[in-house]
C-alpha positions as a Markdown table, in Angstrom:
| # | Residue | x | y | z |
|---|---|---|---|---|
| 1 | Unk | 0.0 | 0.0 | 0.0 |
| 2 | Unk | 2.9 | 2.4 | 0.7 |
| 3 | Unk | 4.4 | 1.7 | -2.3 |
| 4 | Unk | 1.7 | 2.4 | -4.4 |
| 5 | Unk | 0.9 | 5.8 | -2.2 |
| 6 | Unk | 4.6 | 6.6 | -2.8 |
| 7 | Unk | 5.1 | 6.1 | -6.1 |
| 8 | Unk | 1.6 | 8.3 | -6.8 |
| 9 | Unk | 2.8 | 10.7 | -5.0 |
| 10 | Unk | 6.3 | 11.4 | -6.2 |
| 11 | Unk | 4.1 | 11.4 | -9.8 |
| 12 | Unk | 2.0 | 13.9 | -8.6 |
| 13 | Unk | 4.4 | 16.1 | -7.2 |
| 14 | Unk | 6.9 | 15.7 | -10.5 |
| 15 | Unk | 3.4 | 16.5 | -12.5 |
| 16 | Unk | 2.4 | 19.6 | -10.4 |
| 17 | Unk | 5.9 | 20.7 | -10.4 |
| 18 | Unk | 6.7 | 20.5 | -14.6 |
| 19 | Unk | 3.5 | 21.7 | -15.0 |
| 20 | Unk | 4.5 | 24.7 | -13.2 |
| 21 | Unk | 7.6 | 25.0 | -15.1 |
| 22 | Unk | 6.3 | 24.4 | -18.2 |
| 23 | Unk | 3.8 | 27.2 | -18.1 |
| 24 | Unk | 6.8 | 29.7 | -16.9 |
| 25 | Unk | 8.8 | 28.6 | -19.5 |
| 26 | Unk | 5.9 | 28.9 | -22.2 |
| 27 | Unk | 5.1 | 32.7 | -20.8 |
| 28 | Unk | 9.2 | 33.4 | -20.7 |
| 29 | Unk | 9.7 | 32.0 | -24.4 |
| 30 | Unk | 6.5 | 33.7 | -25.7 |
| 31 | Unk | 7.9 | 37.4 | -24.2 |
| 32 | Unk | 11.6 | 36.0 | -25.0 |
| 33 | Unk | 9.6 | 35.5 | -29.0 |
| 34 | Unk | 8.2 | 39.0 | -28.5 |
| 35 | Unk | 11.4 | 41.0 | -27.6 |
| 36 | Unk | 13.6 | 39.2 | -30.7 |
| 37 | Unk | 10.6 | 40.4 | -32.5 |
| 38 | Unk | 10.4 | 43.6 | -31.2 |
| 39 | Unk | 13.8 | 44.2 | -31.3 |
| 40 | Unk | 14.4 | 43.2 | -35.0 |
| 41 | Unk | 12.2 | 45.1 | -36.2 |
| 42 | Unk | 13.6 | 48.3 | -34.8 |
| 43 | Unk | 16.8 | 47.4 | -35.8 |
| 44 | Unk | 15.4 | 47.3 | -39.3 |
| 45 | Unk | 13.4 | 50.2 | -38.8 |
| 46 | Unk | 16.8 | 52.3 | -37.7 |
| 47 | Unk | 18.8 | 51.1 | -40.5 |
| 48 | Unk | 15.9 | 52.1 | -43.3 |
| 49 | Unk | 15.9 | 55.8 | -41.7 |
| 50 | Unk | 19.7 | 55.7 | -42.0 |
| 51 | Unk | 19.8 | 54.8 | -45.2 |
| 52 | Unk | 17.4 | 57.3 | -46.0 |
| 53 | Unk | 19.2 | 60.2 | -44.0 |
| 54 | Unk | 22.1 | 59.0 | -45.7 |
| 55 | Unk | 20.1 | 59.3 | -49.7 |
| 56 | Unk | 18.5 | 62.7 | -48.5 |
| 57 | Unk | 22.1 | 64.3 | -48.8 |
| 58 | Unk | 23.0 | 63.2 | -51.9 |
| 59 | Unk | 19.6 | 61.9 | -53.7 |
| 60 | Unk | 21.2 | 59.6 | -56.0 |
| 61 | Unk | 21.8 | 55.8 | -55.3 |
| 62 | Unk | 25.7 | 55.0 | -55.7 |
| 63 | Unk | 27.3 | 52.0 | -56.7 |
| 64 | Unk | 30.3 | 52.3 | -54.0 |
| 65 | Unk | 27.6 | 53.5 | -50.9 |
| 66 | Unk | 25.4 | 50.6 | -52.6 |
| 67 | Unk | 28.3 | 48.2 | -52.5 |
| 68 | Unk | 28.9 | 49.9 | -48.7 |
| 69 | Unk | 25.9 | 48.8 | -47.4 |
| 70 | Unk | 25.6 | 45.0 | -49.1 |
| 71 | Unk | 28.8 | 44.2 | -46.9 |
| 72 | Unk | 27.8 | 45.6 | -43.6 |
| 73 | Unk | 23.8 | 44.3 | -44.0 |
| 74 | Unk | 22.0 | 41.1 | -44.7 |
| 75 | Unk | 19.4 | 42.1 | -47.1 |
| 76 | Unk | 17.9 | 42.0 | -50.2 |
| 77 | Unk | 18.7 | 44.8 | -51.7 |
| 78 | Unk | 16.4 | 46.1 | -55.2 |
| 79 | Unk | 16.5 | 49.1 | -56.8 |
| 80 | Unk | 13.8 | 50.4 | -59.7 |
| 81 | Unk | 14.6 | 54.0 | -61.5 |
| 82 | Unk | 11.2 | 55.2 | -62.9 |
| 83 | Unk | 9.7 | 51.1 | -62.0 |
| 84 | Unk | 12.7 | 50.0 | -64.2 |
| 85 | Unk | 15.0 | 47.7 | -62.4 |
| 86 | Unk | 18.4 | 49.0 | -62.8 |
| 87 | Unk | 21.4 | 47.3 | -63.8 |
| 88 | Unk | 22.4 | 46.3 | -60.1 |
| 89 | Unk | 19.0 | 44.7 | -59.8 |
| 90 | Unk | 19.2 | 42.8 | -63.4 |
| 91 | Unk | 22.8 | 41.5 | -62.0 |
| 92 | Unk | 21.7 | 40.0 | -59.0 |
| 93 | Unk | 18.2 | 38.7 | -60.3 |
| 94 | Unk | 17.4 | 35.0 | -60.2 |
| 95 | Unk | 14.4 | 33.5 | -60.4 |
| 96 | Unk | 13.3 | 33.5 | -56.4 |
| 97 | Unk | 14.8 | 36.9 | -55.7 |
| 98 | Unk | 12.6 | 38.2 | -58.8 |
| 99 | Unk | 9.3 | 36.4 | -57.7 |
| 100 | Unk | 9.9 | 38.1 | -54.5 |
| 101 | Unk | 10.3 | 41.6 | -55.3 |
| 102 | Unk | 7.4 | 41.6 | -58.1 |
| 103 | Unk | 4.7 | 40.3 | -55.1 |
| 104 | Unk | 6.7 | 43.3 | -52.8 |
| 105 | Unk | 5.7 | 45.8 | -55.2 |
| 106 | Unk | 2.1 | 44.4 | -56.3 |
| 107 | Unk | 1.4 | 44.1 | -52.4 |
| 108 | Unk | 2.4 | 47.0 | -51.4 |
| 109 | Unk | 1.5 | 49.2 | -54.7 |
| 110 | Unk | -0.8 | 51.8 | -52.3 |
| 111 | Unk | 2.0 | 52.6 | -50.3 |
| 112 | Unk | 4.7 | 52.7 | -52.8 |
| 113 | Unk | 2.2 | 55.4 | -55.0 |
| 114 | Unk | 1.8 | 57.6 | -51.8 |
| 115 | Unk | 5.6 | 57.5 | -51.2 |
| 116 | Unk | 6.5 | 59.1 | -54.5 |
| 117 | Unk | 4.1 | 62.3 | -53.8 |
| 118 | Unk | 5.1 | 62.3 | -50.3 |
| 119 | Unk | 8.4 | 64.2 | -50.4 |
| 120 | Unk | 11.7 | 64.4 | -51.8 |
| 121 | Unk | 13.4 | 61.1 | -49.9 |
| 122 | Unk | 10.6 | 59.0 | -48.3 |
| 123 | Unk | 10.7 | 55.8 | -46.6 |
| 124 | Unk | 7.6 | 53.5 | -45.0 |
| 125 | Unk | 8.8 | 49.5 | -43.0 |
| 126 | Unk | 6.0 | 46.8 | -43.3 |
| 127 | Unk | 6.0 | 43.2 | -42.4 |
| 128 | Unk | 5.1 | 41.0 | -45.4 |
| 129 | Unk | 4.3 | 36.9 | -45.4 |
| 130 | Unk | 5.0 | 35.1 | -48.3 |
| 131 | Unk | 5.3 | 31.2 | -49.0 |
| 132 | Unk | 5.2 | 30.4 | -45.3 |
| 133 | Unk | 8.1 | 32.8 | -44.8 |
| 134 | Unk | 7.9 | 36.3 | -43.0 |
| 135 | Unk | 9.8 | 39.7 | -44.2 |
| 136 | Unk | 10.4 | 43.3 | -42.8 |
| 137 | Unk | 10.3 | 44.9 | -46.0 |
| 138 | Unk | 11.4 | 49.1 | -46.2 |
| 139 | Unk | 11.0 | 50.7 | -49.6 |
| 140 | Unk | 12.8 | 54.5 | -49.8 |
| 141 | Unk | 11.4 | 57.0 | -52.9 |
| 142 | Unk | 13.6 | 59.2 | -53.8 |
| 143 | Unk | 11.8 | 62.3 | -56.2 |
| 144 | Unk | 13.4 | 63.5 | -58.5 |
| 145 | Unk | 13.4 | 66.2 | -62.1 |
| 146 | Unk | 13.5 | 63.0 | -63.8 |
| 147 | Unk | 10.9 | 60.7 | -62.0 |
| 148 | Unk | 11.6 | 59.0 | -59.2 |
| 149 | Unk | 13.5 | 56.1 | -57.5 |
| 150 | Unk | 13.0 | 53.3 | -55.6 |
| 151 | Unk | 15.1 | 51.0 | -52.9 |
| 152 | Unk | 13.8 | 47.9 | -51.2 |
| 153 | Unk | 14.5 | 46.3 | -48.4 |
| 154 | Unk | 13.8 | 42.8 | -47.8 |
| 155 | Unk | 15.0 | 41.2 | -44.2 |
| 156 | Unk | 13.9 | 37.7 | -43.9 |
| 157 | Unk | 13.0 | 36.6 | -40.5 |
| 158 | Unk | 14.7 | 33.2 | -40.7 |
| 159 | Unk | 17.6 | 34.2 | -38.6 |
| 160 | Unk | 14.8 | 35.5 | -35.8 |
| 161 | Unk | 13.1 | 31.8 | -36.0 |
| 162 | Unk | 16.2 | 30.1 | -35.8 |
| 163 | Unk | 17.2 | 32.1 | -33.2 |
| 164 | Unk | 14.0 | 31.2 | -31.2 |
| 165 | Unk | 14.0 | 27.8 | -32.6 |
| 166 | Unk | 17.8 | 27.4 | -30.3 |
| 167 | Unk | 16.1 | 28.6 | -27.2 |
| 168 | Unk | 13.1 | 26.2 | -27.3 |
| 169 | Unk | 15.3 | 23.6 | -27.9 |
| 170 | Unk | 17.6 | 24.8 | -24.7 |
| 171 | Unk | 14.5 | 25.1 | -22.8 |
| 172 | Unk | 13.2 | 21.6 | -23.6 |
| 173 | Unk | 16.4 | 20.0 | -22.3 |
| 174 | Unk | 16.5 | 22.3 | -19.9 |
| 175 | Unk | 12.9 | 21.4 | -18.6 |
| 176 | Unk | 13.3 | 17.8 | -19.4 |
| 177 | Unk | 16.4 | 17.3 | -17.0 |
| 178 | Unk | 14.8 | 19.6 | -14.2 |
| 179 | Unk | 12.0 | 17.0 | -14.6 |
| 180 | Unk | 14.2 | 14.2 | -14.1 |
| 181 | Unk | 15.7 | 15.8 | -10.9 |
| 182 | Unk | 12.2 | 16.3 | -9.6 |
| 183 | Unk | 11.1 | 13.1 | -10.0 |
| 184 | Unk | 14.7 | 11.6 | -8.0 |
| 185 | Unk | 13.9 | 14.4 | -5.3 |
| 186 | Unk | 10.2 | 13.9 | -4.9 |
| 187 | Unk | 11.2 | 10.5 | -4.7 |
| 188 | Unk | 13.2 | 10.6 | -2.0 |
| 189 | Unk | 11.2 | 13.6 | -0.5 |
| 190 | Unk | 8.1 | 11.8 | -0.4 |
| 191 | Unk | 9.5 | 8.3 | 1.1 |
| 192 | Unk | 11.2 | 10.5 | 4.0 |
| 193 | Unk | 7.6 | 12.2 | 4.3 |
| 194 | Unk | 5.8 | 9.1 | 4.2 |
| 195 | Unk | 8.1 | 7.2 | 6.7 |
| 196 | Unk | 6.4 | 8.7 | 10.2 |
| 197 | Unk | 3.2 | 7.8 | 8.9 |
| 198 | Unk | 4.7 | 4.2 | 8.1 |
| 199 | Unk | 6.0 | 3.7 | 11.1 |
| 200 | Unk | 2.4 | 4.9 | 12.2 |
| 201 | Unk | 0.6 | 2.2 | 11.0 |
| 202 | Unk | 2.7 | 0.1 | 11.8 |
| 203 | Unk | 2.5 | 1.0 | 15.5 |
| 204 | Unk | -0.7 | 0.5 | 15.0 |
| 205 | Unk | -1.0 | -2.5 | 13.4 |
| 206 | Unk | 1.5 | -3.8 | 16.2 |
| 207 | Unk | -0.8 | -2.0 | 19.2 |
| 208 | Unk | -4.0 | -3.9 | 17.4 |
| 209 | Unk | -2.3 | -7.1 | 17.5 |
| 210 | Unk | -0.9 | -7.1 | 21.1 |
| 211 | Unk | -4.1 | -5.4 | 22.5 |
| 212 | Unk | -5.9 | -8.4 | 20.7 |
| 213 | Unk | -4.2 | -10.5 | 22.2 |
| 214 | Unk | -4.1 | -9.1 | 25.7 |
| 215 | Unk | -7.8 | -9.1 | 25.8 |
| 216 | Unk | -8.1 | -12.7 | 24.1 |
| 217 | Unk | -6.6 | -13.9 | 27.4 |
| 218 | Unk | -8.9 | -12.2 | 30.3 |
| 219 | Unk | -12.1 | -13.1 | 27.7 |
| 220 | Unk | -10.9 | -17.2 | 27.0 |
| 221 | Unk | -10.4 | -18.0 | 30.8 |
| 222 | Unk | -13.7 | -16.1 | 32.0 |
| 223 | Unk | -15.5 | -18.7 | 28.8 |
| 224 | Unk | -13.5 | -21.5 | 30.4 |
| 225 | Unk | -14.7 | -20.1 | 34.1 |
| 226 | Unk | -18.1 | -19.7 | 33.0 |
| 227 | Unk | -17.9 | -23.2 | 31.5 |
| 228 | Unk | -16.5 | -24.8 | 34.1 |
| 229 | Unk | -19.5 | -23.4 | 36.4 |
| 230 | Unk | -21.9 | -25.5 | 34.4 |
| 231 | Unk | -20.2 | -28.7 | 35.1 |
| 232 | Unk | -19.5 | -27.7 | 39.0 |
| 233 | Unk | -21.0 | -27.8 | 42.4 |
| 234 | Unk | -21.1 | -25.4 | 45.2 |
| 235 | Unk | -17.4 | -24.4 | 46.7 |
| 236 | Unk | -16.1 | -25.4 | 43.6 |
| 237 | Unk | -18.6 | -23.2 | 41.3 |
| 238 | Unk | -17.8 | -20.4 | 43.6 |
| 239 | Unk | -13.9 | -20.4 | 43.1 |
| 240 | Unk | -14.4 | -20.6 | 39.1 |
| 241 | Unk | -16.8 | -17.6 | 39.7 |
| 242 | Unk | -14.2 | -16.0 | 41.6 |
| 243 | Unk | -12.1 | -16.7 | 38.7 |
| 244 | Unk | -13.7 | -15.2 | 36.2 |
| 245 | Unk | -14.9 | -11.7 | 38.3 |
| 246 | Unk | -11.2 | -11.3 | 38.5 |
| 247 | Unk | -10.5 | -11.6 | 35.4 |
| 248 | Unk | -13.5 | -9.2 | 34.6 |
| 249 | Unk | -11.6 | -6.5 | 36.7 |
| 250 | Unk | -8.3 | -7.1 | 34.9 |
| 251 | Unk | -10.1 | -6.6 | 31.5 |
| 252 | Unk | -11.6 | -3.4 | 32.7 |
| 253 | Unk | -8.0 | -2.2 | 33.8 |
| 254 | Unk | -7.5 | -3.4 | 30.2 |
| 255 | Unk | -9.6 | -1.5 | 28.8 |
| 256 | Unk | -9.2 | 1.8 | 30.8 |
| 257 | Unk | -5.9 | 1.9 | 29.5 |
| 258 | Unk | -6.9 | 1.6 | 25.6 |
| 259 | Unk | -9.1 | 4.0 | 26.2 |
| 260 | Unk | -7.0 | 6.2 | 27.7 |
| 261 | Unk | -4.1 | 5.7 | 25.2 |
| 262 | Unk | -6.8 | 6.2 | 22.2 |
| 263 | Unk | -7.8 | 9.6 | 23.7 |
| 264 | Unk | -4.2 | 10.5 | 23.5 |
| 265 | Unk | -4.2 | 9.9 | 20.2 |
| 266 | Unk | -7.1 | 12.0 | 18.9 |
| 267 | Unk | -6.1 | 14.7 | 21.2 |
| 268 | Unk | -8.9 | 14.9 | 23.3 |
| 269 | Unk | -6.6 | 13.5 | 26.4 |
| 270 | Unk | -6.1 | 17.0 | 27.7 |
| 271 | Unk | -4.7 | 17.8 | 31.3 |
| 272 | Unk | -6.7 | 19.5 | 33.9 |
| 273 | Unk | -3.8 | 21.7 | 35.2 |
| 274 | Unk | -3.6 | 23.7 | 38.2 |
| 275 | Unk | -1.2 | 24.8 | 40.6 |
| 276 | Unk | 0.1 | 21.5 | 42.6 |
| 277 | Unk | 2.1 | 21.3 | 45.5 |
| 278 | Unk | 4.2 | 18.4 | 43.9 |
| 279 | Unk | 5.8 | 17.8 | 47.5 |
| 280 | Unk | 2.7 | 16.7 | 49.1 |
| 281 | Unk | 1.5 | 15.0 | 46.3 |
| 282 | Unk | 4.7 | 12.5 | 46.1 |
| 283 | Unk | 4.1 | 11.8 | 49.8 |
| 284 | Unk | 1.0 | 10.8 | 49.5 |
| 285 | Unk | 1.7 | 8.1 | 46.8 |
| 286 | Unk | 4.3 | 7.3 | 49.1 |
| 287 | Unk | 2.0 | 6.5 | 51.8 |
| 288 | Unk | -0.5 | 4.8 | 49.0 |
| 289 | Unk | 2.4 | 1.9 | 48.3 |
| 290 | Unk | 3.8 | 1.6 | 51.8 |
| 291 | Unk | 1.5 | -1.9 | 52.4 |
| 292 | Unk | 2.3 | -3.4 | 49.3 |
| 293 | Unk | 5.9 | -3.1 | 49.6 |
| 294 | Unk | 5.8 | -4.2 | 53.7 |
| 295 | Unk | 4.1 | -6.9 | 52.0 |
| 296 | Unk | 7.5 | -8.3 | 50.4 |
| 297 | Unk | 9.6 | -6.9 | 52.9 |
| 298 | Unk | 10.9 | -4.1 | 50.6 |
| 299 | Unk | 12.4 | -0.9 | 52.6 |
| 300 | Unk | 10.7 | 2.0 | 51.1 |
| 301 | Unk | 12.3 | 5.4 | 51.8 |
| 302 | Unk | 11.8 | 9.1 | 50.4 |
| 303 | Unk | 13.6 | 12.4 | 50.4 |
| 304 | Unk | 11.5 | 15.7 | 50.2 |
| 305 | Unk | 13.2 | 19.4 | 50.4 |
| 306 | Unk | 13.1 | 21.2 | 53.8 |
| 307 | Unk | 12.6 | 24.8 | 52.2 |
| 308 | Unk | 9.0 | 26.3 | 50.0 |
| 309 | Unk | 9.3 | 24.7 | 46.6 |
| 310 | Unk | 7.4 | 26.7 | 43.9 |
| 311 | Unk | 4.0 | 24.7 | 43.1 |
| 312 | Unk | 3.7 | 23.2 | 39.3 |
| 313 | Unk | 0.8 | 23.8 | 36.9 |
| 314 | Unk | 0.1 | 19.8 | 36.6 |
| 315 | Unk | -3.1 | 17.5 | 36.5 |
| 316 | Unk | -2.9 | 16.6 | 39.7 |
| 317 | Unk | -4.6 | 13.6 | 39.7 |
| 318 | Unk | -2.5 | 12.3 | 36.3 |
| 319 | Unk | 0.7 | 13.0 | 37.9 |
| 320 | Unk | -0.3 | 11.2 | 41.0 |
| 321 | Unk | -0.7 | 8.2 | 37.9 |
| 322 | Unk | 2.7 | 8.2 | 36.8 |
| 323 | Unk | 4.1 | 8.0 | 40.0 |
| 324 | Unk | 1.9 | 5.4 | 40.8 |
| 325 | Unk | 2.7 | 3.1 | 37.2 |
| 326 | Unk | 6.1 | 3.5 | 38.5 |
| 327 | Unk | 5.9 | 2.7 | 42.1 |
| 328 | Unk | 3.7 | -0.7 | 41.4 |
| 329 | Unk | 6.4 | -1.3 | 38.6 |
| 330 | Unk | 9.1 | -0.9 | 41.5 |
| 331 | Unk | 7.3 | -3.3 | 44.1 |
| 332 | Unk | 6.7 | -5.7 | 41.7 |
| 333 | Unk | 10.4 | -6.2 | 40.4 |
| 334 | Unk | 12.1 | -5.8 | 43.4 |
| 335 | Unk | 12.6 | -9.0 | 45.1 |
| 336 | Unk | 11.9 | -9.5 | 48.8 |
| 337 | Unk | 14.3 | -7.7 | 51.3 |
| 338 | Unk | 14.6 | -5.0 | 48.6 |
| 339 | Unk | 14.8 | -1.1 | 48.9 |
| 340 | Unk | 12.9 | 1.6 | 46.9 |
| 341 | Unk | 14.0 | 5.0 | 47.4 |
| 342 | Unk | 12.1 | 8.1 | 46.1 |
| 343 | Unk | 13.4 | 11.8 | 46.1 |
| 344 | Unk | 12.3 | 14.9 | 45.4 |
| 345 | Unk | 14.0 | 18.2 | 44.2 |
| 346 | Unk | 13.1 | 21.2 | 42.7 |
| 347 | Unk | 15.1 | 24.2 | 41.5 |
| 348 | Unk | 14.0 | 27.5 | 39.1 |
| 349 | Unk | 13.7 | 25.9 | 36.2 |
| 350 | Unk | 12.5 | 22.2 | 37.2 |
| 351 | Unk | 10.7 | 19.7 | 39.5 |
| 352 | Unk | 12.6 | 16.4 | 39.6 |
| 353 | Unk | 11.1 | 13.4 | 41.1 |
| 354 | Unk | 13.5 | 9.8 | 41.3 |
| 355 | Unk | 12.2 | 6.7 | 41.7 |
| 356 | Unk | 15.0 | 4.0 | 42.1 |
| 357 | Unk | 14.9 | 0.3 | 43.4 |
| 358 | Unk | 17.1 | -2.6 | 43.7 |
| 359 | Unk | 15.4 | -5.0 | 41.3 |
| 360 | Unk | 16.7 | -6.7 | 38.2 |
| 361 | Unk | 17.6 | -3.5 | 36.4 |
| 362 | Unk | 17.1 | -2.4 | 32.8 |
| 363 | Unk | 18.9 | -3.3 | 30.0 |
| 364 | Unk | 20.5 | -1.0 | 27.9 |
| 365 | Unk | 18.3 | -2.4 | 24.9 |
| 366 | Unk | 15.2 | -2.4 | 26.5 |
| 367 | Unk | 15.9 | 1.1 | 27.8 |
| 368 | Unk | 15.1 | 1.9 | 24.0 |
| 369 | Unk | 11.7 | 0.2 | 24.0 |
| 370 | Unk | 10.4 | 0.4 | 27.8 |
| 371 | Unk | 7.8 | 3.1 | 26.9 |
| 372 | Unk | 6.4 | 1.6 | 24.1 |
| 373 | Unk | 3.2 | 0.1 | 24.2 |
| 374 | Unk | 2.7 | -3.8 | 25.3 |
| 375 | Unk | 6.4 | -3.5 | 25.8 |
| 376 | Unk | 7.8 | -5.9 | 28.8 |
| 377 | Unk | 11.5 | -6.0 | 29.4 |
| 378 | Unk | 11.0 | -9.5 | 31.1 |
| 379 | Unk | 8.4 | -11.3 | 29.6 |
| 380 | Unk | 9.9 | -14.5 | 31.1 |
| 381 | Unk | 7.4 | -13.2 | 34.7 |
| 382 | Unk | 4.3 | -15.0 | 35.2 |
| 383 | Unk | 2.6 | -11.3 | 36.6 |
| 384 | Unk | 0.0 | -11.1 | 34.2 |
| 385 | Unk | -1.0 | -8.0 | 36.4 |
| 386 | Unk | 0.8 | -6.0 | 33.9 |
| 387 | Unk | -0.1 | -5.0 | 30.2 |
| 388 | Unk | 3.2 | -3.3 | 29.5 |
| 389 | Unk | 1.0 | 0.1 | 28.9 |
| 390 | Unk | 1.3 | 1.4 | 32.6 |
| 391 | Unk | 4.7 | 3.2 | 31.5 |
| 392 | Unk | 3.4 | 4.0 | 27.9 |
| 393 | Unk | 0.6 | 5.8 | 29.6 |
| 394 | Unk | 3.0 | 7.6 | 32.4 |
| 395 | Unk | 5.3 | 9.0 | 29.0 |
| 396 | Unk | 1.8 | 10.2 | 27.3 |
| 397 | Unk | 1.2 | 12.2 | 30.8 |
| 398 | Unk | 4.5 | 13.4 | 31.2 |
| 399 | Unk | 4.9 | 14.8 | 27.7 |
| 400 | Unk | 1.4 | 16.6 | 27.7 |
| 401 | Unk | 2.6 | 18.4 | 31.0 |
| 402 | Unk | 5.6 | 19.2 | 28.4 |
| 403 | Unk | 7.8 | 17.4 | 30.9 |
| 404 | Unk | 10.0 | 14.0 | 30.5 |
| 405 | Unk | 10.4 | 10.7 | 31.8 |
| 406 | Unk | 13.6 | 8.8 | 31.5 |
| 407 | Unk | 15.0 | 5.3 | 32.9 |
| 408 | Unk | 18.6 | 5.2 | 34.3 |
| 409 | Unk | 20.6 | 2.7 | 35.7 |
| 410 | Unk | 20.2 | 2.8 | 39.7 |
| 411 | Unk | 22.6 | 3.3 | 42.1 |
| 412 | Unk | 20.9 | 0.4 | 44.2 |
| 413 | Unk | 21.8 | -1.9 | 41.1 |
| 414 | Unk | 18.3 | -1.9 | 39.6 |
| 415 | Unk | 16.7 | 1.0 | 37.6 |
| 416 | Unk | 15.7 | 4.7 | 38.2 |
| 417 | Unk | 13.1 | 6.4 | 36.7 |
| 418 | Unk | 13.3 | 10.4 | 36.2 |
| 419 | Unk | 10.0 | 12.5 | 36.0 |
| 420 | Unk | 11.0 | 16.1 | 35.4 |
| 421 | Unk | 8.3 | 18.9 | 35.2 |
| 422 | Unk | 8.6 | 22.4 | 34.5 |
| 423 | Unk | 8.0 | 25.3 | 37.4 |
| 424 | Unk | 5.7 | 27.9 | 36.9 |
């Protein structure tokens, strides 16, 4: 499934994105057209006004000024003494260059009449298609006692089209290989991007699985309870009863829990904070866990500041959960004869509560994974009082109060765990 998502989604991007370029490039080469345009056709337009100032002075066509201008300009050059050609013109005749100038001057026969009553040395540029082909063409009248003469221009526009021609084939490659670099970095763009959400659903997948399972357990032996019961007389009856109310009970803690974790999720699990005296509230979790621990012999001590602490904007009665996931964690993997030591401190900046024991410890491995969900470091323990969510839930507490939880190595030889909340 993520395959397919990625690979549609590195398309899509790499569509959007030459799409994009495509339609800047389009705009750029049509004003980039427009400006080559615009700019030979002044070009032109200046050279026909110099060659006119140039035959107002002496108002006669020479060969060497004639011969002048062929080797400094590209164009078609044809001259016409009262709509004779003259002898240059005859010269470089051939059959194309003649077909040309004879539609010039039957096009453009209007203009050329009002040129030769419009003064002395007159000169007019138009743009002329012929055969597919486009032309500026500039035709100069010069009036004279003996008629009149006429010079025409012709600038093919091939040189322009080529010249366009180039840059669309520069911006094709261009655009092709910013394509191909799009589609390697939306590639690798969207597989980073898509990688949380993988490891998502995986997570999910995983926390399906194992909650599955966890509840499969609680919900076979209450069915083998109940049928026992049918089969069963009086004491007997009872105890499988027994059975399956606790199990009831352990499901419910079960299902609390999911609950609890699946609000977290949709972000509806939202603290109620208030200002907390964090000193009175680790003593009484301390007093809360002092039978369970007499209970296996385990030496319980805790260590609270003589001076004022500053108070902590916490949820109360969610902080009072962590410690509590973390002091029934401590009696139940500390052996008998054991010790649990908890201490408080506070400075400007942070509230820091330890909890070490003298249990088994942490390893360094399972240090990475103990606040996962379903996660037990020893799964080897027959204490199927524990889900491995109690510490998952503590982290999702502890972060929402934008505080931490870590797990250390103790100083006892078993484990520590660190809750650290911000003062007001």
């Amino acid at each position: 499934m993520f395959r397919k998502v990625h690979i549609r989604l590195t398309l899509l991007f790499t569509a959007v994105c030459a799409l994009v370029i495509v339609i800047m490039s389009g705009l750029y080469l049509y004003l980039s057209r427009q400006n080559i345009r615009e700019n030979s056709l002044m070009t032109f337009r200046t050279d026909m006004a110099s060659f006119s100032a140039s035959l107002s002075d002496r108002h006669v066509v020479t060969q060497s000024w004639l011969s002048s201008v062929r080797s400094n300009y590209n164009y078609s050059f044809f001259i016409y003494d009262n709509e004779k050609p003259t002898r240059f013109t005859a010269l470089t005749a051939n059959e194309e260059r003649e077909s040309l100038i004879n539609d010039i001057r039957q096009h453009f026969s209007d203009e050329i009449r009002q040129l030769r009553y419009t003064g002395s040395v007159s000169h007019k540029e138009m743009t002329y298609k012929r055969n597919g082909r486009e032309y500026y063409v500039g035709i100069i009248c010069i009036s004279g006692e003996k008629g009149y003469t006429e010079l025409y221009a012709a600038d093919s526009l091939d040189a322009e089209k080529e010249q366009f021609r180039s840059l669309l084939r520069n911006f094709i490659i261009i655009i092709l290989l910013t394509v191909a670099a799009l589609f390697v970095f939306a590639f690798m763009f969207t597989r980073r991007l898509l990688l949380p959400i993988k490891k998502n659903h995986e997570q999910q997948a995983h926390f399906i699985a194992a909650a599955s399972h966890e509840i499969r357990n609680p919900v076979n032996t209450i069915i083998s309870a109940l049928d026992a019961m049918d089969s069963s007389e009086g004491a007997q009856q009872k105890e499988f009863a027994d059975i399956a109310r606790k199990e009831g009970k352990r499901l419910t803690l079960l299902t609390e829990d999911l609950l609890t974790l699946a609000r977290s999720d949709n972000g509806s699990f939202a603290p109620r904070t208030a200002p907390t005296e964090l000193d009175t509230l680790v003593l009484d979790c301390y007093e809360a866990f002092i039978a369970p621990a007499k209970e296996k012999n385990i030496t319980m001590n805790i260590s609270l500041p003589d001076e004022n602490v500053p108070k902590a904007d916490v949820d109360g009665e969610r902080i009072k959960q962590v410690i509590s996931v973390i002091l029934s964690n401590a009696v139940s993997y500390t052996p008998e004869g054991g010790r649990i030591e908890i201490a408080y401190t506070a400075d400007r900046s942070w509230h820091r509560i330890r909890i070490s024991d003298s249990g088994g410890g942490i390893s360094d491995e399972d240090k990475e994974h103990i606040f996962e969900r379903f996660y037990r470091a020893d799964r080897s323990r027959e204490d199927r009082s524990h889900f491995g969510l109690g510490l998952a839930i503590a982290k999702e507490i502890t972060d929402l109060h934008h505080g931490t939880l870590t797990a250390e190595d103790s100083p006892l030889g078993g484990a520590s765990f660190v809750i650290c909340l911000p003062v007001i």
